[in-house]
Phi, psi and omega in degrees: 000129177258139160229168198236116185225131203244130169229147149249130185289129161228077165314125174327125165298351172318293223293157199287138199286338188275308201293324178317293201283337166297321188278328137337283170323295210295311182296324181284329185271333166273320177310322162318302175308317153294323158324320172302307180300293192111028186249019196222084172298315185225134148193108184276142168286132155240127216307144177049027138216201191263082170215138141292150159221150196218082199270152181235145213195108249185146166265308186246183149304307180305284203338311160295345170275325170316291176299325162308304166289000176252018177277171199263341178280022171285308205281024152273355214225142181236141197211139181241110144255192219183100161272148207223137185237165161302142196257162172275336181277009185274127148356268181344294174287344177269001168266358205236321184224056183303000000 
């Protein structure tokens, strides 16, 4: 299952510059660690603001949900997912099921 995930960071202005940066390391590091397995395919930055856009290629909803509540930036984060079906005008797929 593919989804399309916009997450934004919104960090305390506050928050203690050590504690910032630990939660920074882990979220690059656990978001790799998903990158890897492949079920976290894509991800773009979005210009000019503490954001992401993102796809996930996923078995379930949990799974997305899993992966999503253990990033360490979740209770930081306001996140829209989007479920995504194949479109019938894409190429792609008329390249596939000519």
């Amino acid at each position: 299952m593919l989804f399309a995930v916009k997450m934004d960071v919104h960090l305390p202005p506050d928050m203690d510059s050590d504690v910032k940066a630990d939660i920074l390391a882990r979220e690059k590091a656990y978001s790799q660690e998903v990158q890897t397995s492949g079920e976290w395919p894509h991800i773009w930055r979005c210009v000019g603001q503490y954001s992401n856009l993102s796809i996930f290629d996923v078995d379930s909803n949990q799974r997305l949900h899993d992966i999503l509540s253990q990033l360490p930036l979740f209770p930081y984060m306001h996140i829209d997912v989007t479920p995504l079906a194949t479109h019938p005008s894409d190429i792609a797929l008329l390249e596939r099921n000519p």
